[in-house]
C-alpha positions as CSV (number, residue, x, y, z in Angstrom):
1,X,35.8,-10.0,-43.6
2,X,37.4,-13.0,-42.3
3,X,40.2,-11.0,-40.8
4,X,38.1,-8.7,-39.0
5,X,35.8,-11.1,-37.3
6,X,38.2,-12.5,-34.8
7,X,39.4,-9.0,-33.7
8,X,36.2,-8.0,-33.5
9,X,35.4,-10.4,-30.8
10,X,39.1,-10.3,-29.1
11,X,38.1,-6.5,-28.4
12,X,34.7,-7.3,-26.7
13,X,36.2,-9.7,-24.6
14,X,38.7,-7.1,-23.7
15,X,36.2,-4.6,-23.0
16,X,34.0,-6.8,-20.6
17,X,37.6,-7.2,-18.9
18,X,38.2,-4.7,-18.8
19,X,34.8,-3.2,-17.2
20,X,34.8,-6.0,-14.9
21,X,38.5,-4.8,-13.4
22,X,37.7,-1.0,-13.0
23,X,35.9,-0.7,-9.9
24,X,35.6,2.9,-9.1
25,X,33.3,3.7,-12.5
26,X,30.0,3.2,-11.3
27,X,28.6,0.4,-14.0
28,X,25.0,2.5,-15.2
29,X,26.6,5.1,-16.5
30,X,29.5,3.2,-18.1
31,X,27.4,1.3,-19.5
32,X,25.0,3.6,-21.0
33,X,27.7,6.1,-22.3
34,X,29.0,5.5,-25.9
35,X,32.6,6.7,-26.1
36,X,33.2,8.9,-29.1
37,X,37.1,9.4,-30.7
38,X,38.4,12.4,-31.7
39,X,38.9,11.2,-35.1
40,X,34.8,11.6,-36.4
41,X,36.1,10.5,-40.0
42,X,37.1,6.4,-38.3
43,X,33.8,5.6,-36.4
44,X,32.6,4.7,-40.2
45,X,35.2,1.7,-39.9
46,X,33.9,0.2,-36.4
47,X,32.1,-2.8,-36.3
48,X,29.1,-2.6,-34.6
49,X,27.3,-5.9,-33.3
50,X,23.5,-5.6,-33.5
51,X,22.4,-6.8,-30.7
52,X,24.6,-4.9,-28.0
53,X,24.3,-2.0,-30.0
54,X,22.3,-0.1,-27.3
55,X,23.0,-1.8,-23.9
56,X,26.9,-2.5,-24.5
57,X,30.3,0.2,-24.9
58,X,30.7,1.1,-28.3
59,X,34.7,1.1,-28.8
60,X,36.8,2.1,-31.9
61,X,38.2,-0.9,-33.5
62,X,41.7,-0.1,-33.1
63,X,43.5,-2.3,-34.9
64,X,41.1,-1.9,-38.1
65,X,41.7,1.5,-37.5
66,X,45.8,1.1,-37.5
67,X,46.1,-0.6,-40.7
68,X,43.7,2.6,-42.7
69,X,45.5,5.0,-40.7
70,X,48.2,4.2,-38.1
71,X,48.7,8.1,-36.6
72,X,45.3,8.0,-36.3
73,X,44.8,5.1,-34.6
74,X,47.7,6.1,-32.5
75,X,45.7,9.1,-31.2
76,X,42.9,7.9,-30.8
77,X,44.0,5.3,-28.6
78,X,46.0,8.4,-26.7
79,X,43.4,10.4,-25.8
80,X,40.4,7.5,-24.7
81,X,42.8,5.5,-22.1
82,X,44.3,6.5,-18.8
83,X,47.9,5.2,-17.3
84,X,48.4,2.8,-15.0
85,X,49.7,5.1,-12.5
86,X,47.0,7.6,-12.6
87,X,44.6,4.7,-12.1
88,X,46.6,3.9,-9.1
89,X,47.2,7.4,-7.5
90,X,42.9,7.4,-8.1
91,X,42.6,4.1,-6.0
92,X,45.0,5.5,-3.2
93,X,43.2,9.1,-3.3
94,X,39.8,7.2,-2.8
95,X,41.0,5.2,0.2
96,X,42.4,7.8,1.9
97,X,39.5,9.7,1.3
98,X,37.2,6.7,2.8
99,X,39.5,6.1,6.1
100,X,39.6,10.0,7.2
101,X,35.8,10.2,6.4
102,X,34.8,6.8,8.8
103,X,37.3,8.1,11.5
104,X,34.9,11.8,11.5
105,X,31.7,9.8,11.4
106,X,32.8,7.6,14.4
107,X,34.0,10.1,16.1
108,X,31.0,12.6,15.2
109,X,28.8,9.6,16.2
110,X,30.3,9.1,19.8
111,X,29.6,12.5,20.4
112,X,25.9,12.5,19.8
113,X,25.1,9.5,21.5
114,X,27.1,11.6,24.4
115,X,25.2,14.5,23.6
116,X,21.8,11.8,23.3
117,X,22.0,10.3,26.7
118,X,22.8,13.9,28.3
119,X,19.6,15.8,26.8
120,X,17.7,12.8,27.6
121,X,19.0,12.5,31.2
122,X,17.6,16.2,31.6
123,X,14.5,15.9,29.7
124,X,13.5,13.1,31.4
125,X,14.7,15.0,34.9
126,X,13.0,18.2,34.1
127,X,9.3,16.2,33.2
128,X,9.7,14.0,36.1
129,X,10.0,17.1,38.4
130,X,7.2,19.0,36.5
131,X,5.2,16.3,37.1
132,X,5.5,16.2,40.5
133,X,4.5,19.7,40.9
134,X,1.5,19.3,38.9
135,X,0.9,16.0,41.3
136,X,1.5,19.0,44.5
137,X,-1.0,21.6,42.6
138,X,-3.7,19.3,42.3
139,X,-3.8,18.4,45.6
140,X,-4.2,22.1,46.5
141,X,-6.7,22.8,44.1
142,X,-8.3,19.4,44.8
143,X,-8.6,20.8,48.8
144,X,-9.7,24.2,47.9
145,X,-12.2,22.7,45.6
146,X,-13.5,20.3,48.5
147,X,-13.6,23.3,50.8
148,X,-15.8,25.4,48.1
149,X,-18.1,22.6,47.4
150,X,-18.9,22.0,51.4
151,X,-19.5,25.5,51.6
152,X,-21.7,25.9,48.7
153,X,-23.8,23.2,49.8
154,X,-24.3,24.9,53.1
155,X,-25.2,28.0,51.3
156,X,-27.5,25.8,49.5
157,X,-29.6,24.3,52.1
158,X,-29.3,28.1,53.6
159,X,-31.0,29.8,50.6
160,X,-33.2,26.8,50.5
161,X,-34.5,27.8,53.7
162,X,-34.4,31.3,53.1
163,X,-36.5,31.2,50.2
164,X,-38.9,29.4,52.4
165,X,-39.1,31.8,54.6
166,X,-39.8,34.4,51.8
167,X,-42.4,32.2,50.5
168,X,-44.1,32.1,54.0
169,X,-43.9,36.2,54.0
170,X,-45.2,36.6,50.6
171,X,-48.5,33.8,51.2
172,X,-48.6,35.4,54.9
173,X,-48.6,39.0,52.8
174,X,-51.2,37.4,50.2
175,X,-53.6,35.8,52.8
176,X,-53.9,39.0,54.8
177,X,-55.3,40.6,51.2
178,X,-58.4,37.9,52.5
179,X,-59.5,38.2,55.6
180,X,-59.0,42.2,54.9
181,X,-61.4,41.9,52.2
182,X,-63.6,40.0,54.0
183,X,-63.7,42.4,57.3
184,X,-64.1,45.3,54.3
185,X,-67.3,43.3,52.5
186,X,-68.6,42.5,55.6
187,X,-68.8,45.9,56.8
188,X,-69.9,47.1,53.8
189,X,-72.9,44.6,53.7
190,X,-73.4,45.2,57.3
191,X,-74.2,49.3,55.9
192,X,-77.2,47.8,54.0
193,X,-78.6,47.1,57.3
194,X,-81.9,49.8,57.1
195,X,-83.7,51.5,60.3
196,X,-82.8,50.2,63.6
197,X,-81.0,47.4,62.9
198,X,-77.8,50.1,62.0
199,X,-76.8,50.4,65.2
200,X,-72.5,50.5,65.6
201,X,-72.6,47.5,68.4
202,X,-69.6,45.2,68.7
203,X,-69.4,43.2,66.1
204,X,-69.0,46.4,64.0
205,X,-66.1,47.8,66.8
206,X,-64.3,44.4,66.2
207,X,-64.8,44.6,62.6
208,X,-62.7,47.5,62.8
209,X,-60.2,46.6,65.1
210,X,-59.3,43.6,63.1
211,X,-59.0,45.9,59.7
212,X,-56.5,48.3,61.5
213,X,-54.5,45.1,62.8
214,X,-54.2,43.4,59.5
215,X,-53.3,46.7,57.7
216,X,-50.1,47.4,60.3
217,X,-49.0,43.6,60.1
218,X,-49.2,43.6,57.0
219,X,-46.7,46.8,56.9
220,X,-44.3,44.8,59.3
221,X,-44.6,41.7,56.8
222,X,-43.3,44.3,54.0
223,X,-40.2,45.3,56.0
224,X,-39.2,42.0,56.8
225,X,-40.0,40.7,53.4
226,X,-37.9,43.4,52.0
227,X,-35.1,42.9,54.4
228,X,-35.4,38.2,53.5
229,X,-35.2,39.8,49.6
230,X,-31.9,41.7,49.9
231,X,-30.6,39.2,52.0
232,X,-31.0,36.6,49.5
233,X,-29.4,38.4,47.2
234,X,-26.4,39.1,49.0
235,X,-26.6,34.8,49.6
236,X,-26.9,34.4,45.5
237,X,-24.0,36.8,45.2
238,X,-22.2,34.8,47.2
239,X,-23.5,31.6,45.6
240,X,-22.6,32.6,42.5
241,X,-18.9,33.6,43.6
242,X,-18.5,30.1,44.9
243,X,-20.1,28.5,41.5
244,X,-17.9,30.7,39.5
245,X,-14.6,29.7,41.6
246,X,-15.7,26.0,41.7
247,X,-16.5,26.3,37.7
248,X,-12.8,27.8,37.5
249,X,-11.2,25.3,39.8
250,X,-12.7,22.4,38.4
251,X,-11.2,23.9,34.8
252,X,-8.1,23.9,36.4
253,X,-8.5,20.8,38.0
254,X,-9.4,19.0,35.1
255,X,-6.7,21.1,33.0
256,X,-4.0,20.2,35.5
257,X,-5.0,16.1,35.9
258,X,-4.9,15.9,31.7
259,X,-1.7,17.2,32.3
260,X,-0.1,15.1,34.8
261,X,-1.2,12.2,32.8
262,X,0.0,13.3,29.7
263,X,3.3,11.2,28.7
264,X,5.3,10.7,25.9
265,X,3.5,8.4,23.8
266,X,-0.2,10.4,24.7
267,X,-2.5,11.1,21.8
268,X,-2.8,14.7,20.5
269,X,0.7,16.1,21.2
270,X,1.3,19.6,19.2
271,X,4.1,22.0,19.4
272,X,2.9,25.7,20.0
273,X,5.6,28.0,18.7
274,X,6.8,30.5,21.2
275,X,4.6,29.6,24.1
276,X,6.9,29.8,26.6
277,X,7.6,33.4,26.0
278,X,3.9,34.0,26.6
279,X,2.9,34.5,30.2
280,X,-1.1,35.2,30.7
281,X,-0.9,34.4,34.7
282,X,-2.9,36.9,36.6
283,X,-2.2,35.5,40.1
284,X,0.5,34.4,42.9
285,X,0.3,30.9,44.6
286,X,-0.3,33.7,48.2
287,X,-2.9,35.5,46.1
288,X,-5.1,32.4,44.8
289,X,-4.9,30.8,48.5
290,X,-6.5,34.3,49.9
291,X,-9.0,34.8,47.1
292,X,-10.4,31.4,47.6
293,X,-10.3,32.0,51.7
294,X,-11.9,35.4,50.9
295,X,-14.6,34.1,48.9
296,X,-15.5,31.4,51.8
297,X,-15.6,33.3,54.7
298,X,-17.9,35.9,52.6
299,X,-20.0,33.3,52.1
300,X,-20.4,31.9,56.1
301,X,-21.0,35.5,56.9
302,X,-24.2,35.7,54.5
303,X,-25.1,32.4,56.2
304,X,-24.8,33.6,59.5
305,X,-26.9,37.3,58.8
306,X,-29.9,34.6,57.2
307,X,-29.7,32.6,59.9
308,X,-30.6,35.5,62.5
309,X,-32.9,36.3,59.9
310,X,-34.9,33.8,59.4
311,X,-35.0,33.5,63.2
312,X,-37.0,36.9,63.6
313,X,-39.0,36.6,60.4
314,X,-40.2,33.1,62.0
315,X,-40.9,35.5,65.7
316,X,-43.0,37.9,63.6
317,X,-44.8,35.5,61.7
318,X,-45.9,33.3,64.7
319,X,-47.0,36.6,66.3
320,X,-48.8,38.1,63.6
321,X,-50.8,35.2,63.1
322,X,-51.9,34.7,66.7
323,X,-53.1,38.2,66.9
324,X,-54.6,37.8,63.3
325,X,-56.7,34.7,64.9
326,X,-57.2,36.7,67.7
327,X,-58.9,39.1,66.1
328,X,-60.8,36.6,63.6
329,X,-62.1,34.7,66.7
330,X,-63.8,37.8,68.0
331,X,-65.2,38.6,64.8
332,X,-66.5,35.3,63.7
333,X,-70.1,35.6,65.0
334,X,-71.7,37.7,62.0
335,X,-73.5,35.9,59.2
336,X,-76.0,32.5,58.2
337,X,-76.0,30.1,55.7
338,X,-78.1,31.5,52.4
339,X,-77.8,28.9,49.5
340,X,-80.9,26.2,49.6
341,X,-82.3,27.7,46.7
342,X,-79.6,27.5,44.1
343,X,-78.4,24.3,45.1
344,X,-81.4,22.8,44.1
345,X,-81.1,24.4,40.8
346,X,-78.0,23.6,40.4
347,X,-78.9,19.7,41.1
348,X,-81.5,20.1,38.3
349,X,-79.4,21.9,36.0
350,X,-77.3,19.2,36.3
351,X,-79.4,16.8,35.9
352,X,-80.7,18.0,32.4
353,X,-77.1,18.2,31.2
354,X,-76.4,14.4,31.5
355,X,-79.4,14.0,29.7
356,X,-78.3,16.2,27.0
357,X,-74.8,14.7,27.3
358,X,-76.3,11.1,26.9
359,X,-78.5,12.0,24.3
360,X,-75.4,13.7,21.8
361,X,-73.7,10.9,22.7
362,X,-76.5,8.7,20.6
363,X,-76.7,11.7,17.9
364,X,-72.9,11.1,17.7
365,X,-72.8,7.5,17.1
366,X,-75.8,7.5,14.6
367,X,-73.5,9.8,12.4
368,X,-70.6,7.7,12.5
369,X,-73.2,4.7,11.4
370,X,-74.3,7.4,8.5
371,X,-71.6,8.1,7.5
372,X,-70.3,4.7,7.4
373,X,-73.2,3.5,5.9
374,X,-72.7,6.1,2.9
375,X,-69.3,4.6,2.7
376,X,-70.1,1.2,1.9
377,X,-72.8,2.2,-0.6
378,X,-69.3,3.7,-2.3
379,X,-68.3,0.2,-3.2
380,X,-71.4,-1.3,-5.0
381,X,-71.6,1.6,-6.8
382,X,-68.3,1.4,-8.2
383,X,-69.2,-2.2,-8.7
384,X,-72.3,-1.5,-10.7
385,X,-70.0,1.5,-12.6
386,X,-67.5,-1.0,-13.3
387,X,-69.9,-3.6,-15.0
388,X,-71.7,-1.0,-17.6
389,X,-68.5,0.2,-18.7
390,X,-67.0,-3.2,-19.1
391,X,-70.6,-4.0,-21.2
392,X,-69.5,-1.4,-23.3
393,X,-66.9,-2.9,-25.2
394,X,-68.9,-6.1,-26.8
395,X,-68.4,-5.7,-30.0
396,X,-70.8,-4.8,-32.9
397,X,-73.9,-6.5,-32.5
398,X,-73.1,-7.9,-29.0
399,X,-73.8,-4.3,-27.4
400,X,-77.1,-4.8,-26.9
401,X,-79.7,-2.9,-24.2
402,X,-80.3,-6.4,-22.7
403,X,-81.9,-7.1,-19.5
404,X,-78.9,-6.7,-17.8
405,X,-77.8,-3.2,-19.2
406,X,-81.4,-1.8,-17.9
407,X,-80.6,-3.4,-14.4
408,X,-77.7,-2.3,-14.3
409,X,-78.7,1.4,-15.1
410,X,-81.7,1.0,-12.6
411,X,-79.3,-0.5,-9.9
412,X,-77.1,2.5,-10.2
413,X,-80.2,5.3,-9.8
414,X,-81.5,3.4,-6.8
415,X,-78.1,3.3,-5.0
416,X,-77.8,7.0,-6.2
417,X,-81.0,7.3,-4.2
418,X,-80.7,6.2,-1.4
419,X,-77.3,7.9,-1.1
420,X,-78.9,10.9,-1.8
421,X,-81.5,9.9,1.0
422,X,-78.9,8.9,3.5
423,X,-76.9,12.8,2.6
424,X,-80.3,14.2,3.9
425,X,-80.8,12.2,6.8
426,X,-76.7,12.8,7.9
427,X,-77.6,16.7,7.4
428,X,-80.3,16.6,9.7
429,X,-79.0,14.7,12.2
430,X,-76.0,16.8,12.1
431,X,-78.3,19.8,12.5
432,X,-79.8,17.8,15.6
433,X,-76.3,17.3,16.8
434,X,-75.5,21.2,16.5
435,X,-78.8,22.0,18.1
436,X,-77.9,19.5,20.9
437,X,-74.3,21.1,21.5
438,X,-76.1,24.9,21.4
439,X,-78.5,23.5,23.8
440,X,-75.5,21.9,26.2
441,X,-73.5,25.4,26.0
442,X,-76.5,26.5,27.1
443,X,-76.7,24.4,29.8
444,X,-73.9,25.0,30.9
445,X,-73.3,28.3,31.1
446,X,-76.6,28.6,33.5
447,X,-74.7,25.9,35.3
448,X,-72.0,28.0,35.6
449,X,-73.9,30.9,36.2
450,X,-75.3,28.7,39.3
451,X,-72.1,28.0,40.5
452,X,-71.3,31.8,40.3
453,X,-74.3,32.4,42.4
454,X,-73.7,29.7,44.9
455,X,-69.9,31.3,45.9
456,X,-71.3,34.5,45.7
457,X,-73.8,33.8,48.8
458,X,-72.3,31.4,50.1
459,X,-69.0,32.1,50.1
460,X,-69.2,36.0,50.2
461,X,-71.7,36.7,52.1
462,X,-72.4,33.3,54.4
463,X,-69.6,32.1,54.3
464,X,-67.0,34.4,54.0
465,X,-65.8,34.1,58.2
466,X,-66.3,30.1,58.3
467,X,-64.0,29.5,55.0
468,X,-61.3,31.5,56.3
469,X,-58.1,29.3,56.1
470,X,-56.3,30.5,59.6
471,X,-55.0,27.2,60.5
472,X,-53.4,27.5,57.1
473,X,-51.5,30.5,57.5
474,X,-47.6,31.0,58.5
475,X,-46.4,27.6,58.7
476,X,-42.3,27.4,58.2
């Protein structure tokens, strides 16, 4: 043992050399690879250290090896070392290897960066140049857009107007429905008239003159009411054209200035496979510019037709009305005032009703006291409750009827009373209060009733001429 010691050592120094001398074995997997001989029968005779036995080379130990068994020893060492020129022709073929592989890279590397600055010269060309045309269509669509806008506000304020003058057609229409019904009653109160007194005088012939006017102005107000109607809608055609294009050049606009701004570095980026393949355009640059001009000068022809119409809708309106008045003024003669009477009914009525008002007013608070009152009586008697029970745990002897059970018993039946008293008085007062209301809706419907009566004479029949609103009537 003393002999083998010292080799044993001499060959793992020689190994470490060794390993430390061969560069081009990459040091894991020497080092993690055991090396087996041919000769299975010899690994019996290595000595193994302990405590490299799993992180260091695991060599034959040749020399024990040569003394058991020299041939064997012999080839074993033969087949588990290489020659000192093949280790050399290895180094040489690795060099050579390296040089011819950095002079491709370099050269590979020159020509991207070539290839690099080129593409990005273009890139960089063709953006800037797209971006200047989005720059040039934005101001076109910004001008078109400013020419759309200017018009539809014109065509705004126009159908403004225009529906004014419908309006004024349709309350000139509605207020002719009056004073035809009122020439109508009047002559049909005026055929109660009994014995001499029906006589067809002038007031009568005027009566129905003014009917046959209002009924063929009120024909002429249809027509032109018709015509202001279809004319409008032409306008909202129009206006809605212009919405629609500003909605759609807006889009663009807003489409087009996200664009322009977009750079490099913008948020949201995608790629869309295939998109440039895809062409959905449905217009020209010529095409859009004459839409757009199509759609404007539409709409200042609308504009111009409402204009004129407006003008003789205004002519007829001003004209009907003075012959209306005309008519009315010669008319105006018939009837009294006939209401005395039921005006002073009505002041009593009324006067009753605040009475009755007032006095469900008291009613009303007396049942909020009520009921309040019941509430509080709540609270003593829970009191009183709370006591006797509490009483009723003395023990044995201790729970006796004592003065103060029986008051307590008799303080609980009197509150129980007077609840009970209180319940009867809140019913009838809220049978008074019910009676009261019955008595106000009673009230109040004569009132009404009265009121009724009142327009009936003195609007209907009295009145009917002095109440009619002609100074109100076909105002633009």
């Amino acid at each position: 043992m003393s002999c083998i010691e010292p080799i044993t050592r001499y060959h793992t120094s020689d190994h470490n050399r060794t390993h430390d001398s061969i560069l081009w074995r990459p040091n894991v997997g020497y080092q993690n690879i055991k090396v087996i001989p041919l000769a299975t029968k010899s690994m019996s005779n290595y000595a193994l250290n302990s405590s490299n036995a799993v992180n260091s080379l695991m060599f034959p130990n040749l020399i024990t090896g040569y003394q058991r068994n020299p041939a064997h020893a012999s080839k074993t060492a033969l087949y588990t070392r290489y020659t000192p020129n093949e280790w050399f022709q290895k180094q040489v073929k690795y060099y050579n290897e390296a040089d011819s592989c950095r002079h491709f890279s370099e050269r590979t590397r020159n020509d991207a960066l070539r290839i690099i600055r080129d593409a990005e010269e273009k890139v960089q060309h063709g953006q800037y140049d797209t971006g200047r045309r989005l720059g040039e269509r934005i101001n076109d669509v910004s001008f078109w857009r400013n020419e759309v806008v200017s018009e539809l506000d014109r065509l705004f304020q126009e159908i403004e107007r225009l529906q004014d003058c419908r309006s004024v057609l349709e309350k000139a229409i509605r207020d002719i429905e009056g004073p035809l019904h009122i020439a109508e009653e009047c002559l049909y109160h005026r055929e109660a008239r009994k014995g001499t007194e029906l006589v067809h005088d002038d007031s009568e012939k005027c009566l129905l003159k003014e009917i046959e006017n209002l009924r063929q102005n009120r024909k002429k107000l249809e027509v032109c009411l018709d015509k202001c109607k279809d004319q409008l809608r032409d306008c909202r055609a129009s206006q809605n054209q212009l919405e629609l294009d500003l909605k759609n050049k807006e889009n663009a606009l807003g489409i087009d200035a996200m664009c322009h701004q977009l750079n490099n570095y913008s948020h949201g980026l995608q790629y869309y496979s295939g998109i440039e393949k895809y062409d959905p355009c449905v217009s020209e640059q010529e095409t859009w510019m004459e839409a757009a001009n199509r759609i404007v000068q539409k709409s200042q022809s609308e504009r111009n037709r409402s204009c004129q119409l407006r003008t003789d809708a205004e002519v007829l309106v001003s004209k009907v009305a003075q012959e209306m008045w005309d008519a009315w003024s010669n008319t105006n003669n018939a009837l009294a005032y006939r209401s005395s009477e039921l005006l002073e009914a009505k002041n009593k009525l009324q006067q009753h009703l605040q009475k009755v008002q007032q006095e469900i007013f008291d009613v009303e608070k007396n049942l909020e006291l009520m009921r309040k009152a019941i509430a509080d009586k709540s609270h003593v008697l829970r009191v009183a409750h709370t006591r006797l029970e509490a009483r009723m745990h003395r023990p044995d002897l201790e729970l006796c009827r004592d003065y103060a059970h029986i008051s307590l018993q008799m303080e609980i039946d009197e509150i129980n009373h007077q609840v009970e008293r209180m319940h009867r008085a809140l019913k009838e007062l809220e049978n008074q209060h019910q009676k009261l209301l019955r008595t106000r809706t009673a009230l109040e419907h004569d009132f009404a009733l009265k009121i009724d009566a009142m327009y009936i004479d003195r609007e209907k029949v009295s009145g009917l001429r002095r109440a009619y609103p002609i100074n109100a009537l076909f105002r633009f």
